[in-house]
C-alpha positions as CSV (number, residue, x, y, z in Angstrom):
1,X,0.3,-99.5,88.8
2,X,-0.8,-95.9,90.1
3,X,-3.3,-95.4,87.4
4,X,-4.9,-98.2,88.4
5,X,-5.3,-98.0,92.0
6,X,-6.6,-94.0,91.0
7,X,-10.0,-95.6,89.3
8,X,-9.4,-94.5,85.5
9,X,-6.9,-95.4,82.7
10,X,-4.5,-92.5,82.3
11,X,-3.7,-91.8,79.1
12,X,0.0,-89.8,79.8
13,X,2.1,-89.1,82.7
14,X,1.6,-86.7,85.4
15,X,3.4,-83.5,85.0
16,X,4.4,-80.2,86.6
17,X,3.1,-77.3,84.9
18,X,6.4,-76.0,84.3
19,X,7.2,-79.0,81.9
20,X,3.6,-78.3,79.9
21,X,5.7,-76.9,77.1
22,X,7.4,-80.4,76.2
23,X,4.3,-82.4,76.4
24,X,2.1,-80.2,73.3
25,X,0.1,-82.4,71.3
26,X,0.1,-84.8,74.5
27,X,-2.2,-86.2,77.4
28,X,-1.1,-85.5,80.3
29,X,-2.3,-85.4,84.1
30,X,-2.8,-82.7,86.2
31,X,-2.5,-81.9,90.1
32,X,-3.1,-78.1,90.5
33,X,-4.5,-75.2,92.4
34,X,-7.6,-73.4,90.9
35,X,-7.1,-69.4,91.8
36,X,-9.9,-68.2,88.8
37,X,-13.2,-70.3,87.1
38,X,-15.1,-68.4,84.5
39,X,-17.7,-69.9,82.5
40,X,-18.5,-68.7,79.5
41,X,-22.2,-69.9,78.4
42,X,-25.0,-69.3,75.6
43,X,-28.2,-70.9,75.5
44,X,-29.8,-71.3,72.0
45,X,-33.1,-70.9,70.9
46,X,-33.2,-74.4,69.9
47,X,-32.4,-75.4,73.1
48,X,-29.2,-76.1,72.2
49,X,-26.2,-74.5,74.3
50,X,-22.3,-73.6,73.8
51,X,-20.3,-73.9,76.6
52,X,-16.6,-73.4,77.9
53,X,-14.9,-72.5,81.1
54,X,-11.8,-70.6,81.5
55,X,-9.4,-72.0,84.6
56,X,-6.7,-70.3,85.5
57,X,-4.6,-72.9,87.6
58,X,-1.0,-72.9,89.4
59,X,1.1,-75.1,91.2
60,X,4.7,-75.0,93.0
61,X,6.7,-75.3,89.6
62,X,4.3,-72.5,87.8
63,X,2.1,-69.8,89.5
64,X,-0.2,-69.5,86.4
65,X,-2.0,-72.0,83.6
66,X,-4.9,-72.0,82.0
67,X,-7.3,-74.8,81.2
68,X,-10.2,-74.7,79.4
69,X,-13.1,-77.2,79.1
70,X,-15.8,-77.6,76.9
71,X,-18.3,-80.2,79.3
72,X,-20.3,-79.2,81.4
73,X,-20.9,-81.9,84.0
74,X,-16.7,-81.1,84.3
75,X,-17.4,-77.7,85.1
76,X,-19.9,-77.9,87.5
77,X,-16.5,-80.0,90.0
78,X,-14.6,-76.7,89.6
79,X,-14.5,-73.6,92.2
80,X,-12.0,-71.2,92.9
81,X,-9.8,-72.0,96.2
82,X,-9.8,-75.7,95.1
83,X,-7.0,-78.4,94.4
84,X,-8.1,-80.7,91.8
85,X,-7.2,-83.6,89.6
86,X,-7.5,-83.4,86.0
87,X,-7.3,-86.5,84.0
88,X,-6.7,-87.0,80.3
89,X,-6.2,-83.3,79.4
90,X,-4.6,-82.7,76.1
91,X,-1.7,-80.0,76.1
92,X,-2.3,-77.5,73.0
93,X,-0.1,-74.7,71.9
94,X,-1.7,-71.0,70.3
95,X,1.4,-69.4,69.1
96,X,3.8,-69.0,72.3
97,X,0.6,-69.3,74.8
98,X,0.2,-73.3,76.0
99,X,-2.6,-74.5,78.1
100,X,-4.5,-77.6,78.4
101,X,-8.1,-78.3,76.8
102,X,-10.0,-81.1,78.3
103,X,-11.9,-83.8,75.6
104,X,-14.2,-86.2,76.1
105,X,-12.8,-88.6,77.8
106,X,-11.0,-86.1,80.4
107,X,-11.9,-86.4,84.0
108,X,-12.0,-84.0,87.3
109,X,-11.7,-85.4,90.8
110,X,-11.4,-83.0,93.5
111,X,-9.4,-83.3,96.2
112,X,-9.6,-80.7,98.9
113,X,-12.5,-78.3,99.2
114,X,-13.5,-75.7,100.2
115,X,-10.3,-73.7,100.4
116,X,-10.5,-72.5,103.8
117,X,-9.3,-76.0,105.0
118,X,-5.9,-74.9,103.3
119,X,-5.8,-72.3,105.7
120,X,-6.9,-73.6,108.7
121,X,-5.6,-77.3,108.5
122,X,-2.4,-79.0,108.8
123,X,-0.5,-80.6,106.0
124,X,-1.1,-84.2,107.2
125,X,-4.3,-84.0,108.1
126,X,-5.2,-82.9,104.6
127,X,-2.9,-85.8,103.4
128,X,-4.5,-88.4,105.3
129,X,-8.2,-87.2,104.1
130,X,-7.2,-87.2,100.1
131,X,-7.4,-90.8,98.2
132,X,-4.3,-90.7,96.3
133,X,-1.2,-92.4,96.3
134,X,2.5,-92.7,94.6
135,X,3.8,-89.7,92.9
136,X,0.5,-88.4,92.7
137,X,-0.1,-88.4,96.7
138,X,3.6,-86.6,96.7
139,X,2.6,-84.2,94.1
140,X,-0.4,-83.2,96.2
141,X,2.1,-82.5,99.5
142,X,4.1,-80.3,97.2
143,X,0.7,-78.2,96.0
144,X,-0.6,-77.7,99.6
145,X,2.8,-76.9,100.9
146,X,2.9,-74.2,98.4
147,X,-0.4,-72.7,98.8
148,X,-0.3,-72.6,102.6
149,X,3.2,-70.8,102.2
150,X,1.5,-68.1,99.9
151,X,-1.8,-68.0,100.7
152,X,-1.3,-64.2,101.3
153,X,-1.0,-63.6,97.7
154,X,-3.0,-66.2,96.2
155,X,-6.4,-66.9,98.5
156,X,-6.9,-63.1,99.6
157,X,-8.8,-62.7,95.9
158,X,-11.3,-65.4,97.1
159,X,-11.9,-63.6,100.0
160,X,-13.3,-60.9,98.1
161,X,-15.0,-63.0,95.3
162,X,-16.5,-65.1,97.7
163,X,-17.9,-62.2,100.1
164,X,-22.0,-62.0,100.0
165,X,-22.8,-58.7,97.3
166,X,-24.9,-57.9,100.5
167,X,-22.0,-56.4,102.2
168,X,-21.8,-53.9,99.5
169,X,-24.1,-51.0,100.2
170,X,-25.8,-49.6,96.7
171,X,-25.4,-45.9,95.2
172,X,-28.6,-46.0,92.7
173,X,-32.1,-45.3,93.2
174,X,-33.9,-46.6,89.9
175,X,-36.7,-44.1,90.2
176,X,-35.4,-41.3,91.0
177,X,-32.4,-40.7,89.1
178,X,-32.7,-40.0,85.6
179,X,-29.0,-40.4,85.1
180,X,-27.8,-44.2,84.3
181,X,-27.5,-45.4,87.6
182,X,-23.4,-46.7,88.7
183,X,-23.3,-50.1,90.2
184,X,-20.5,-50.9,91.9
185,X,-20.8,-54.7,91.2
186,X,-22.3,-56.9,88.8
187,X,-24.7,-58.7,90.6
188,X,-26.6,-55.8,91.4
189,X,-27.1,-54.9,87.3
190,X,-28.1,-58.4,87.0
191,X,-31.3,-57.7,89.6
192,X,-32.5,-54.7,87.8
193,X,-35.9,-55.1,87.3
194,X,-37.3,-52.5,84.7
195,X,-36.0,-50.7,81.9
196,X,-33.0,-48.5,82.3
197,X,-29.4,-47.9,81.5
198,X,-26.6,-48.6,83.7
199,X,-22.9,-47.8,84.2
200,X,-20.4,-50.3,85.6
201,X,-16.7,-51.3,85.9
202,X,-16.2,-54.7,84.8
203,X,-13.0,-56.3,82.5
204,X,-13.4,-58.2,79.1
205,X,-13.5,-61.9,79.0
206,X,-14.8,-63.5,75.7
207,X,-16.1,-62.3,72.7
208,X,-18.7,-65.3,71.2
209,X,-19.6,-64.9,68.0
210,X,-23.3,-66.4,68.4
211,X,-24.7,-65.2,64.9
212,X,-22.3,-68.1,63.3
213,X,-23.5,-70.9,65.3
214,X,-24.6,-73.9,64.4
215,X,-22.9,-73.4,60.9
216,X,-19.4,-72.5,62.4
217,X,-17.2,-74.8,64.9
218,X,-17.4,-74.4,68.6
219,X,-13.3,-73.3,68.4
220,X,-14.2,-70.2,65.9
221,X,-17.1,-69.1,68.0
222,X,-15.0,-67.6,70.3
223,X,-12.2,-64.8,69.3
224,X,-9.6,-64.6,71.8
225,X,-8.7,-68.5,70.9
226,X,-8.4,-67.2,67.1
227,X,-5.9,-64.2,67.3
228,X,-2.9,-66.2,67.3
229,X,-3.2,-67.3,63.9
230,X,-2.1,-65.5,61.1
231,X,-3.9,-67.4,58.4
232,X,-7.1,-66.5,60.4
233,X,-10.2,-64.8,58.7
234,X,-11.6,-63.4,61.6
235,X,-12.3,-60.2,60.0
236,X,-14.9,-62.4,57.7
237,X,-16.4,-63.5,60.2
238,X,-16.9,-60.1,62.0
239,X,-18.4,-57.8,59.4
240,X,-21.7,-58.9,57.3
241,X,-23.9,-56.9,55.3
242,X,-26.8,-55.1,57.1
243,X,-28.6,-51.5,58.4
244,X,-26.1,-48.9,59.8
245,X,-28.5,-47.5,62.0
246,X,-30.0,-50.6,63.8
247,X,-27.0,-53.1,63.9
248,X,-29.4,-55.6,61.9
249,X,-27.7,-58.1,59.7
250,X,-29.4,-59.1,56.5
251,X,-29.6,-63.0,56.1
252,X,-31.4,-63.7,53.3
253,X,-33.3,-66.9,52.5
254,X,-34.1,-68.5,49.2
255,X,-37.2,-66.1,49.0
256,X,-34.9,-63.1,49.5
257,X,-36.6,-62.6,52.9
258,X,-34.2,-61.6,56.2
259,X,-34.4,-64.2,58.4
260,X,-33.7,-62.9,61.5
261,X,-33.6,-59.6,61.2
262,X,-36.8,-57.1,61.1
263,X,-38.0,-55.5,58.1
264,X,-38.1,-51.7,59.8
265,X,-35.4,-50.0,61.6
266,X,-36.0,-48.6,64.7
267,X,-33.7,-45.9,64.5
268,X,-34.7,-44.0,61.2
269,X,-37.4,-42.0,61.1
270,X,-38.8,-43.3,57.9
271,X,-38.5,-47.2,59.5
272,X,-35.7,-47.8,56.2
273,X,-33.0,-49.7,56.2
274,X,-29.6,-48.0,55.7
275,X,-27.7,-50.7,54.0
276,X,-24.2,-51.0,54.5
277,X,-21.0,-53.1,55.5
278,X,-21.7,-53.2,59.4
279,X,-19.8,-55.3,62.5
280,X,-22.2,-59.0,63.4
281,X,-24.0,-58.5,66.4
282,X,-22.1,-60.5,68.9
283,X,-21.5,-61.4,72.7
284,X,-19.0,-59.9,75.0
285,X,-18.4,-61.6,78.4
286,X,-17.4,-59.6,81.0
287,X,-16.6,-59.8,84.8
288,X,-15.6,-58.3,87.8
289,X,-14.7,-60.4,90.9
290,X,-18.1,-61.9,91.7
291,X,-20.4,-62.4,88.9
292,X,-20.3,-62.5,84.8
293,X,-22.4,-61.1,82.2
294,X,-23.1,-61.4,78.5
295,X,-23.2,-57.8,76.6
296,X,-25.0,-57.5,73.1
297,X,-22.6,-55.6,71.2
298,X,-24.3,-54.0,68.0
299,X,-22.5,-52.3,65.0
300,X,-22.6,-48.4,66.2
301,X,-21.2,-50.1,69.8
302,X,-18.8,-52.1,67.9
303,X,-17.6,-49.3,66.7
304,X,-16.3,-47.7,69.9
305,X,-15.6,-50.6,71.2
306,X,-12.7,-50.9,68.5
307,X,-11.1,-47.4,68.6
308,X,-13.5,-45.7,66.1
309,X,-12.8,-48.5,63.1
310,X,-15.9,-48.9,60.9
311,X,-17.0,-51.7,59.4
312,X,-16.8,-50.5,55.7
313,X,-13.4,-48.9,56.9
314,X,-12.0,-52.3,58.0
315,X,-13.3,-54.4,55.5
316,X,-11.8,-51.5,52.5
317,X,-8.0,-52.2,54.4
318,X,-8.3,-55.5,55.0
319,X,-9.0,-56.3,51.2
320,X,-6.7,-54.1,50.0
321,X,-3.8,-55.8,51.8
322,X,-5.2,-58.7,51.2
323,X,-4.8,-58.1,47.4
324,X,-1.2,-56.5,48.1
325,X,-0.2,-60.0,49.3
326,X,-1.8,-62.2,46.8
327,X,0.4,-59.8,44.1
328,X,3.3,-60.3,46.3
329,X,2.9,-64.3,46.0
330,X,2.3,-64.6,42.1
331,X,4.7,-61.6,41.1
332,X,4.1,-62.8,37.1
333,X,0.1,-62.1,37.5
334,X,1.1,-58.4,38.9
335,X,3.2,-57.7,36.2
336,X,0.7,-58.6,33.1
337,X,-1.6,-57.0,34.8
338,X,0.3,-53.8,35.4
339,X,1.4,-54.6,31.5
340,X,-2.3,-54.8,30.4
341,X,-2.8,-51.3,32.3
342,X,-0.4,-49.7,30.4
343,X,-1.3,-51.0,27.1
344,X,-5.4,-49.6,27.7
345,X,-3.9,-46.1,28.5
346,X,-1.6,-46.3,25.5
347,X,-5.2,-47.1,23.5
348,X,-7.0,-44.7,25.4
349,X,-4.8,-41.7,24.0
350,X,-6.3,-42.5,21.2
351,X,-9.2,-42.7,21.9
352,X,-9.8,-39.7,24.6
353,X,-9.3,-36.6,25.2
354,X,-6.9,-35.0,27.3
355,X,-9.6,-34.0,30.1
356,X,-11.1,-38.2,30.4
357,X,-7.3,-39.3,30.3
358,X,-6.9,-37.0,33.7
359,X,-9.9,-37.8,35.6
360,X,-8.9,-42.1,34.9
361,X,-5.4,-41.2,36.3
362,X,-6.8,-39.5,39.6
363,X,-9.6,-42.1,39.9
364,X,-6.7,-44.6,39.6
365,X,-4.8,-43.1,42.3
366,X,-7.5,-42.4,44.4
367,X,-8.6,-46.0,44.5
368,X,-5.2,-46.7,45.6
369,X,-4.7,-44.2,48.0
370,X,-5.3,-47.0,50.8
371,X,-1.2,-48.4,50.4
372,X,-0.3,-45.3,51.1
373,X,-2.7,-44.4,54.3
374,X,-3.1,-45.8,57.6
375,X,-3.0,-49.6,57.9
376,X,-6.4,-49.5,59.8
377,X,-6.4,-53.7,59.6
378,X,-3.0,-54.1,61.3
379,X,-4.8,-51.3,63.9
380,X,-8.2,-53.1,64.2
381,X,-6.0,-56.2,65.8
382,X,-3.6,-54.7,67.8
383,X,-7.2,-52.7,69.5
384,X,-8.9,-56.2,69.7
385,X,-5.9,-58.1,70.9
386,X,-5.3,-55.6,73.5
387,X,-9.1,-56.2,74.7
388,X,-8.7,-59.9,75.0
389,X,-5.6,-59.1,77.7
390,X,-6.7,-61.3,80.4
391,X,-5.2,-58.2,82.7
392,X,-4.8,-55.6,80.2
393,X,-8.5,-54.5,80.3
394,X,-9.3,-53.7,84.2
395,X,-10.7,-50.6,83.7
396,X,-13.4,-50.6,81.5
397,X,-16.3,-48.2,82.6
398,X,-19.5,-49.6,80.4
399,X,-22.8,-48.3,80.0
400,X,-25.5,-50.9,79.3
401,X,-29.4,-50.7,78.3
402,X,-31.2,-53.0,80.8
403,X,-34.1,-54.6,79.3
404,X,-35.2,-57.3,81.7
405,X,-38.3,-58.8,79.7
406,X,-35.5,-60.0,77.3
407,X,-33.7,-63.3,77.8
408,X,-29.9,-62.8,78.1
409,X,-29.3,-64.7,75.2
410,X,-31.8,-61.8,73.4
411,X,-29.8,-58.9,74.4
412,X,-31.3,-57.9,78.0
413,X,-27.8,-56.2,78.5
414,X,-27.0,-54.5,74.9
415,X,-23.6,-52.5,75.1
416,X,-24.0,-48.6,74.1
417,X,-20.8,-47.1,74.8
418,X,-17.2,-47.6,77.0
419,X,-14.4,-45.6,78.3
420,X,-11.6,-45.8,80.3
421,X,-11.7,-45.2,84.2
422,X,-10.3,-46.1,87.7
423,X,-11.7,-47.9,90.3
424,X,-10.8,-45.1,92.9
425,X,-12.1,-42.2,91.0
426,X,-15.4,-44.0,90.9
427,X,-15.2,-44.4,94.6
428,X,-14.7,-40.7,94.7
């Protein structure tokens, strides 16, 4: 049998990526094109590390699929421009998005690398040097065949992501500018090596919600896999108690003593605390075509970063519709409690004067005042589901502080602000 003579049991059949959708829930095998590998990677104090890579894959019957995997030793087979074989990947559905997730007994072999041998050899000489056979070795012709027929439009981005960041001449001087200096590429805010800001074009990748781990699952670490659900409780896990000022969450331990935050803020003059519902630090990946980086987002960042939502602002709509549909499901509970309302300001003409009856009716409306504004919830998600566009967010200008005694799992590269740009007007 085929998966025999490949070296490892096969636990489904092998499929086009066009016919992904009928095999959810399923194992299935894999024979595609990598265009796109982006790891996404934080090291713990502990020593401990979370890992997954993004693949975006294609093959005659589908252009474009992603793949994620959560191993590393699979990860380290993978490069753009490649044509590999992934065993025992499981076919998931999020929503009306499919992909494949690899487990642990999934299995990479590649088969033709690097990709310049698509270009520059023939069809059956790249047959003849692959070890597969049966539908699989046919599989394979049809991939190649398709890639050499458009390798215009799908191996001219590796030319570019695989060009030396020497070739790129830089427009900085650390010294001797005092404005943040613009770096045209990634790599080069990666080698700064003293304290500074710096500006750069860059897209959004991940968002990894480190402050959670080791108490949270691996799958709710990271947000762009969670904004399909409906029944998530994302927002929960994005806002915490801590100082407005300083971003600092307040853990407490059973002594009532942070735990990993410091007892003075840095930003106030008088080193207190302003306490406060804020946004949890997290990570934000981001990447332009050569290189990837991990931004430490605080709560004032945050902020910007989701259209000018606070914390405290989000967490006031998110509870309130959240109580607007727990009404809506237990109708009978609404109604004796709108019941016992009306009986306490039947006592309370009794009981008070006209001016107290007044100032209970407007403090009544104005705690519910929120039904009637702005829906800043519904808002907050369509701003953070638009940021996790895997080509809605291209042009991203950020400005970064630099620290480089810091590891990057510290914050070397803390987010201050964002906007909108071009890549030609920063050319200009």
């Amino acid at each position: 049998m085929e998966w025999t003579e490949m070296g490892m049991g096969w636990y489904g059949p092998l499929v086009d990526l066009s016919a992904a959708t009928f095999h959810v829930g399923h194992f299935v095998q894999l024979l595609v094109f990598v265009h796109r590998s982006t790891p996404l990677q934080y090291k713990l104090s502990n020593g401990g590390e979370v890992m997954r890579t993004d693949i975006d894959v294609g093959d005659e019957t589908r252009p474009f699929f992603s793949i994620s995997l959560w191993n590393n030793h699979l990860a380290s087979y993978v490069s753009a421009g490649d044509i590999l074989f992934f065993r025992n990947v499981k076919v998931v559905k999020f929503r009306s998005m499919v992909e494949a997730k690899s487990v642990h007994y999934s299995s990479i072999q590649r088969l033709i690398h690097p990709y310049s041998s698509l270009l520059s050899t023939g069809l059956d000489d790249l047959m003849n040097s692959c070890p597969v056979v049966g539908t699989a070795k046919e599989k394979l012709r049809r991939v190649i065949h398709w890639v050499q027929q458009t390798k215009f439009t799908l191996c001219n981005q590796l030319d570019i992501r695989q060009t030396p960041a020497s070739r790129y001449s830089r427009n900085w001087k650390v010294q001797e500018e005092e404005k943040p200096p613009e770096c045209l590429l990634l790599s080069e805010v990666i080698h700064l090596s003293s304290p500074c800001n710096a500006i750069f074009l860059a897209s959004i990748g991940e968002a990894f919600l480190h402050s959670l781990w080791p108490d949270a699952t691996k799958e709710r670490l990271f947000i762009s896999r969670r904004l399909t659900s409906k029944t998530d409780i994302i927002v929960e896990d994005m806002i915490c108690t801590g100082c407005q000022l300083c971003g600092c969450p307040f853990i407490l331990d059973s002594l009532g003593v942070s735990k990993d935050g410091s007892l003075y803020c840095d930003k106030n003059s008088n080193r207190l605390h302003v306490a406060g519902v804020i946004y949890r630090p997290f990570m934000l990946y981001v990447w332009d075509s050569l290189e990837y980086i991990p931004l430490l987002v605080k709560n004032k960042a945050a902020e910007l970063l989701f259209g000018n939502i606070s914390a405290e602002k989000l967490y006031q709509s998110y509870k309130g519709q959240k109580d607007d549909e727990q009404n809506r499901m237990n109708p009978f509970n609404a109604q004796v409690s709108t019941s016992i309302r009306d009986y306490t300001r039947v006592e309370e003409k009794h009981t008070r004067d006209k001016l107290k009856v007044k100032s209970a009716e407007f403090k009544a409306r104005k705690k519910n005042h929120y039904s009637k504004s702005l829906n800043l919830y519904l808002i907050w998600l369509v701003v953070l589901k638009m940021l996790m566009l895997e080509w809605g967010n291209r042009s991203l200008k950020f400005e970064v502080f630099v620290n480089p005694s810091l590891a990057i799992e510290d914050g070397r590269f803390e987010m201050l602000c964002l906007s909108m740009s071009y890549f030609d007007s920063l050319k200009t």
